[in-house]
matplotlib code that plots the C-alpha trace (Angstrom):
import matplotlib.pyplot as plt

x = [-62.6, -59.9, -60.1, -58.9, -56.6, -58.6, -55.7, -53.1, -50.0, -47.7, -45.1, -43.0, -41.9, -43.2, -39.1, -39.9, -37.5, -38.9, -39.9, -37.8, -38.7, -39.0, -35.0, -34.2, -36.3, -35.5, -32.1, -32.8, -34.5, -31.9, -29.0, -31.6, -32.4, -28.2, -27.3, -30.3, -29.3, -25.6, -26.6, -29.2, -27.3, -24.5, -27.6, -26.4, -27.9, -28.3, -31.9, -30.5, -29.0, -31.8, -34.4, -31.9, -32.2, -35.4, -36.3, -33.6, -35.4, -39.0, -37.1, -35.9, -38.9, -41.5, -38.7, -38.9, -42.1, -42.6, -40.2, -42.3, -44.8, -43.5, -41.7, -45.0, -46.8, -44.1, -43.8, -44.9, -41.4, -39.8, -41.2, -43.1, -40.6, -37.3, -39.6, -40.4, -36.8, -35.1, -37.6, -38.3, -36.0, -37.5, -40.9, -40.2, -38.4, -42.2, -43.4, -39.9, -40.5, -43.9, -42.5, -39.6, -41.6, -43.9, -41.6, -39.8, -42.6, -43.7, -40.4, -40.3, -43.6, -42.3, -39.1, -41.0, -43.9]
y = [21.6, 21.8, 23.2, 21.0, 22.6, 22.6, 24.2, 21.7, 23.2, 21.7, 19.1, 20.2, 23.3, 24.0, 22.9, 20.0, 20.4, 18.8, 22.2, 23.8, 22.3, 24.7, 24.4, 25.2, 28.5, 29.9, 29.6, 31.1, 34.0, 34.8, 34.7, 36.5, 39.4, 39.8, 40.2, 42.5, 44.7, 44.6, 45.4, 48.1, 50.9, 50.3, 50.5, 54.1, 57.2, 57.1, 55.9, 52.5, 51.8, 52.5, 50.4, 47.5, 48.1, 48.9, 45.2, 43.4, 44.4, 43.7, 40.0, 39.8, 40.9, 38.4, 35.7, 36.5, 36.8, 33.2, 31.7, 32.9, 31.4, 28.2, 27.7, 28.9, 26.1, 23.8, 24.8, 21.2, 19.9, 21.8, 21.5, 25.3, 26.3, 25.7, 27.3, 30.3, 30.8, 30.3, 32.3, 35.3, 38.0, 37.1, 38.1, 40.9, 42.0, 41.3, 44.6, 46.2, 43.9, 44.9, 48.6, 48.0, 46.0, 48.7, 51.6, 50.1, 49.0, 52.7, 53.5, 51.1, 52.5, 56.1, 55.6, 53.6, 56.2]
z = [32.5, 30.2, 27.0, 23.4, 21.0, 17.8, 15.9, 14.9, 14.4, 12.0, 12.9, 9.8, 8.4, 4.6, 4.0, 5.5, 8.4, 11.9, 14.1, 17.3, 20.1, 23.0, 24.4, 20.8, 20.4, 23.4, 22.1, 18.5, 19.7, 22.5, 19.9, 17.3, 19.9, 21.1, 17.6, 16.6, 19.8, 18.6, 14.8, 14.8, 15.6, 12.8, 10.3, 7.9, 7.3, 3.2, 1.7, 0.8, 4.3, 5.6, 3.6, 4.2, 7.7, 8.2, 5.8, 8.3, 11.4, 9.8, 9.3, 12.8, 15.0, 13.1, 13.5, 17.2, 17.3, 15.4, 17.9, 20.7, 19.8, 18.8, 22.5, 23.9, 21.8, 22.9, 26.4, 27.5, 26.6, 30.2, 33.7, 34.2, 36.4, 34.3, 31.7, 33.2, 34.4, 30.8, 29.0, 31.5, 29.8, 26.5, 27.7, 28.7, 25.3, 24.1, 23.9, 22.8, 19.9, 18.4, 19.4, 17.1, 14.2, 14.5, 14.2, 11.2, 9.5, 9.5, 8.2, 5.2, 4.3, 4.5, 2.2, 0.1, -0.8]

ax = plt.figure().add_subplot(projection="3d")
ax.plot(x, y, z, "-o")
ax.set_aspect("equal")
plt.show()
C-alpha cells in the first residue's frame, strides 16, 4: 500500500523561477559544500569577522540543507541507483551540516548578546 503525498510542494520558487530538478541540486550543494570547506577557515578573528562568518555559514548550511531536500523530493527524476551513487558523499556530510549550523548558530547568538 503506498502512501499519497498530501504536501504539494511548489513547482515555483516565490521569484518565480522553475525549481532544481534533482541533477541540478546535487550539483549546487556539491559546489556549495567545496567552497564552504575552502572558505571557513579564512573567516578572522575580530568581532566583525566573525559575525560575518558565523551569518555566511548560517546561509550555507540551510541552503544545503534546502537542496537536500529538494533532490530528495525530486529523486524520481534519476534511476535509484545513479541516485544513490551521485548523492552518497552528500549524505554523509548530513550530520556535519546540522553540526556546523548548530555550532554557528550558537555563536551568532553569543556575539550578539
Amino acid at each position: 500500500m503506498r502512501i499519497k503525498n498530501f504536501v504539494r510542494l511548489p513547482q515555483k520558487s516565490i521569484l518565480g523561477f522553475k525549481v532544481l530538478s534533482s541533477l541540478h541540486s546535487t550539483i549546487s550543494a556539491y559546489f556549495l559544500l567545496f567552497s564552504g570547506l575552502l572558505l571557513r577557515p579564512y573567516f578572522g578573528n575580530t568581532y566583525d569577522q566573525m559575525l560575518s562568518g558565523s551569518i555566511f555559514n548560517i546561509i550555507l548550511n540551510l541552503s544545503l540543507i534546502i537542496l537536500i531536500f529538494n533532490l530528495i523530493d525530486k529523486r524520481k527524476q534519476l534511476k535509484k541507483i545513479n541516485f544513490f551513487l551521485i548523492n552518497i558523499i552528500l549524505f554523509s556530510f548530513i550530520p556535519q551540516i546540522f553540526f556546523q549550523l548548530f555550532i554557528n548558530l550558537k555563536i551568532f547568538k553569543n556575539l550578539l548578546f
